[in-house]
N, C-alpha and C positions, 0 to 999 in steps of 0.2 A: 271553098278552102277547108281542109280538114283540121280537125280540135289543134292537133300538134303543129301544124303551118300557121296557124291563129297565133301559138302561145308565142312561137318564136317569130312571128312579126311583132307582137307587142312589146315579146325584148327587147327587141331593135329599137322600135320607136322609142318606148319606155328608157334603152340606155343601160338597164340591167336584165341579167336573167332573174327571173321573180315567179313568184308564186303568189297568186291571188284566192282566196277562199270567202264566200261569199258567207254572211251572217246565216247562220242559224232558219229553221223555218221559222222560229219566235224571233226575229231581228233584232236588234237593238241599235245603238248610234252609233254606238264604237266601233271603232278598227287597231287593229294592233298592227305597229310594226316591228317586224320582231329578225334583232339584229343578232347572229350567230359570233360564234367566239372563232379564231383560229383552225382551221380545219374544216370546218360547218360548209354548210350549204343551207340550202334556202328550205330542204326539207328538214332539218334539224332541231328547232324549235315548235314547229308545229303541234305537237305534243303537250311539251310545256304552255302554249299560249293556249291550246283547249282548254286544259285541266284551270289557268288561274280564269280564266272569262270567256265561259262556254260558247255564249252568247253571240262573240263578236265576228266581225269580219276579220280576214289577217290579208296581209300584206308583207310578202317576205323574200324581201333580193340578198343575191350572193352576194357576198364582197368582189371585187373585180380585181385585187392586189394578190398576186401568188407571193408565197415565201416557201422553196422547197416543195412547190406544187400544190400548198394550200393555200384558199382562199383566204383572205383577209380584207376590211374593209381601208385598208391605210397603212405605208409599208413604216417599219420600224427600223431602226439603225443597229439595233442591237435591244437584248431581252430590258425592257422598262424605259429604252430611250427612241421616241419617238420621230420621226421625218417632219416636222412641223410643218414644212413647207407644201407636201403632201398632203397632211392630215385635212388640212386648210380647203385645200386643194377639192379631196376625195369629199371633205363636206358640204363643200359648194352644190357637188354632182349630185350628193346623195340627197338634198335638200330641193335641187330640181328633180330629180325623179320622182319623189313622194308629191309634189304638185302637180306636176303632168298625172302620176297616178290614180290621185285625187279625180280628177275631170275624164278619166278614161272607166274608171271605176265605180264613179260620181258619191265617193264618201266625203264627207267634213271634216277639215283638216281641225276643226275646234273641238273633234272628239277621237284625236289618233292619240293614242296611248303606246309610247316605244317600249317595248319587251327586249334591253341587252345582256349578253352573258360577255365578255372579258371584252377581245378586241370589238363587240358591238356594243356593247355598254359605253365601249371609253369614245365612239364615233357618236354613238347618241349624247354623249354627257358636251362633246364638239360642236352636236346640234341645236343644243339647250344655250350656249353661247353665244354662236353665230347667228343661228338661223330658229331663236326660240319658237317664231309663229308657224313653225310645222307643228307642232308638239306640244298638245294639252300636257299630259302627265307622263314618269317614266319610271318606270324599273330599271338601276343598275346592278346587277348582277358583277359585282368581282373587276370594279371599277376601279381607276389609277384617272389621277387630275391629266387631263387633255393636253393641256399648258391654260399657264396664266394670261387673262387678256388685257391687255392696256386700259379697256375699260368694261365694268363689269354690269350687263344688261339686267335690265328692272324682270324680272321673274317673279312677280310679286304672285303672278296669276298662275304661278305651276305647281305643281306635285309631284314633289321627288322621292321615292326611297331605294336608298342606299341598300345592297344586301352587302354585305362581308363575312369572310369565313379567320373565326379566330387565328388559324395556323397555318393561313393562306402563305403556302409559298413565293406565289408570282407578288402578290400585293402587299406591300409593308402596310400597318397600319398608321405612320404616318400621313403616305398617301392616302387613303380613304379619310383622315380626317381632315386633311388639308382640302378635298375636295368636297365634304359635308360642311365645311367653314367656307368656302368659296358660294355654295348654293346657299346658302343660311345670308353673305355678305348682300346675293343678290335679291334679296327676298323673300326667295321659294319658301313653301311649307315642305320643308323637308326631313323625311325620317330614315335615321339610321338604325340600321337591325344588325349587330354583331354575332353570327351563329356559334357559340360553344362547340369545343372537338371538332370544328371543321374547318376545312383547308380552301382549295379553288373550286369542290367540286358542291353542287349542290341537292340538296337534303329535303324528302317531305315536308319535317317541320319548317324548314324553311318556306317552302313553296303553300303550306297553310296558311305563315303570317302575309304572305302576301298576297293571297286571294282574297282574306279577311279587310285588308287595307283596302284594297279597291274597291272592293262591296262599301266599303264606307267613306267612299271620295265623297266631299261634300256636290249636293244635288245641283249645284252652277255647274259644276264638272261631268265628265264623262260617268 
């Protein structure tokens, strides 16, 4: 079987098209999963998950929801209002693909660290609700509250930081605090980083303080 017959049986089996990179010759525990915004594709953060943890393994699927022929992980009804019944739905799937991948890949789901930018951010932040025990630690990138859950799971043992862009168009900053106040409710050690003069899009400085943050997850964690 040739490389490219390989990748695309794994999709299959896998459930998503993905992109697997294996750790570093100096390996480490980690794996990033690293969830793309609207548009994206599974090469699209790649970049970004080098530059914050050179180190790690990545693991990186498409969204499987088109909207006007882009990928997304979860369909929306309109710009900020979300398909709940989907979203639910799409996290179920995306929460069994990272465990099969886990066993197919043979990484440790106790040191997968989720990397989101907008609509992956907001399917990881869905993850952290539903299906916490995929998910040591998370980056959200330009996050909006998932929905509220009837009841709100112990996250006592996660790590969250929030990035937002002060003039963020797509993101009121209501949202992002109401969803720093929902992770705070459940536990999590969670940190909010508000970036100055900046909108949706993301920024060096930005991508500094958060390399910084991760080099200094406490040593139980990833």
């Amino acid at each position: 079987m040739t490389k490219d017959a390989e990748k695309r049986s794994l999709s299959s089996e896998l459930g998503f098209i993905h992109k697997f990179i294996p750790a570093s010759t100096r390996p480490d525990q980690v794996t990033l999963l690293l969830l793309h915004g609207t548009g994206g594709n599974e090469q699209d953060l790649i970049p970004l998950g080098r530059e914050l943890y050179p180190r790690a393994a990545i693991l990186s699927p498409r969204g499987k929801v088109l909207e006007s022929g882009m990928p997304r992980f979860f369909r929306r009804l309109a710009e900020g209002v979300f398909d709940l019944e989907d979203l639910k739905f799409r996290t179920n799937e995306l929460a069994d693909f990272v465990r099969k991948a886990s066993k197919v890949y043979k990484f440790d789901l106790r040191y997968l660290i989720s990397i989101g930018y907008s609509n992956g951010a907001n399917i990881a932040s869905s993850l952290l609700l539903i299906h916490p025990e995929v998910i040591s630690s998370a980056v959200l990138f330009r996050a909006m509250v998932p929905f509220i859950p009837e009841k709100v799971p112990n996250l006592s043992a996660k790590n969250i930081f929030i990035g937002a862009g002060q003039y963020d168009p797509i993101v009121p900053p209501k949202q992002t605090e109401t969803l720093f106040g929902l992770f705070e409710k459940a536990g999590a050690n969670v940190v909010l980083n508000i970036q100055e003069n900046s909108g949706h899009e993301l920024g060096y400085d930005e991508i500094s303080v958060v390399k910084d943050w991760l080099s200094n997850l406490p040593k139980n964690s990833p």
